[in-house]
N, C-alpha and C positions, 0 to 999 in steps of 0.2 A: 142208609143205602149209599155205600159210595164204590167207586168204578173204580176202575184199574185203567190206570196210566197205561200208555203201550211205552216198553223200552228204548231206548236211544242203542245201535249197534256204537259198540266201542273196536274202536278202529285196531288192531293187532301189526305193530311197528317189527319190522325184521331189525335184527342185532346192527344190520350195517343203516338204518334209516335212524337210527335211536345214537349213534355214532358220529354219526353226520349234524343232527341237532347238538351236539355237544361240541361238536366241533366248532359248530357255528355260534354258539351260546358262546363262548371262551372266544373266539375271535371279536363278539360282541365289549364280553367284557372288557379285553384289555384294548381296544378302540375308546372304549368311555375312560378308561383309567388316564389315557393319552390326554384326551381332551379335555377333564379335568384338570392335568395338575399344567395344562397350557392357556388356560383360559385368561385372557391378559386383564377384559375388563369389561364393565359395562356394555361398550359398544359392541366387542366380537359376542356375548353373551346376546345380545340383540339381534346382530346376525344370525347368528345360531340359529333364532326361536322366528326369524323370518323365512329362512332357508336350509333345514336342518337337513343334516346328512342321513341316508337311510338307519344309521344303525342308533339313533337316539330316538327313532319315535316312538320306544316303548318306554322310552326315560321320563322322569317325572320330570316335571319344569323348575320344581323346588330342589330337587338332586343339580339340575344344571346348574341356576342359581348359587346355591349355595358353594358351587366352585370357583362363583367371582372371589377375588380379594375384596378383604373387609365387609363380605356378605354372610352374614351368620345365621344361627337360627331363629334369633328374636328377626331384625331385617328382613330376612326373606317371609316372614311369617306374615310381617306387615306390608312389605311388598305384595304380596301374595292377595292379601286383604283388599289392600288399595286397590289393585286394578280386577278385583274381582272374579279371581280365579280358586280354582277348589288346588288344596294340597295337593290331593289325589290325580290332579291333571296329566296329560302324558303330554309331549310334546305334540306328536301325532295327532293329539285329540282333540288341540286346539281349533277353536272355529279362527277365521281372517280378520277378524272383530280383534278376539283374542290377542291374538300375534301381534298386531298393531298396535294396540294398548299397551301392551306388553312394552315392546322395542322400543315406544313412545317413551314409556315413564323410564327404562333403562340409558335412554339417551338425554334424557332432560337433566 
């Protein structure tokens, strides 16, 4: 015996709302593109993950990361490890625990 779900309404986006999200996806993108290939070093990487700008809190912490100089993907992997963070993390998603530990071991 089993029951039926009730459906979720799916939201129906007009051409101009579905335009505007792309717009804004792409203003996203190249704001992150900016601030990867400016990212000087540990410490602004720190900054960053203490005080991130709106448009990176759907960025992974391991995408930021890995825009430091001399931080690759073996490094950030073990970074990553060390202070106890998932890959998958968003900047956003971080608890204040997190951030701290983070910025900590970036600045040490």
């Amino acid at each position: 015996m089993s029951a039926t779900m009730p459906r979720a309404e799916v939201f129906e986006r007009t051409d101009e709302q579905r335009m505007a999200a792309l717009r804004r996806a792409n203003e996203i993108r190249v704001l992150r593109s900016h601030l990867k290939q400016n990212v000087t070093g540990p410490a602004h990487a720190a900054a960053l993950i203490l005080d991130p700008p709106d448009y990176i809190a759907t960025m992974k912490v391991e995408d930021l990361l890995r825009a430091v100089p001399k931080y690759g993907r073996v490094k950030v992997g073990v970074f990553m490890r060390t202070v106890r963070v998932s890959p998958a993390k968003t900047v956003g998603g971080l608890s204040d625990r997190q951030r701290a530990e983070i910025a900590k071991e970036l600045n040490s």
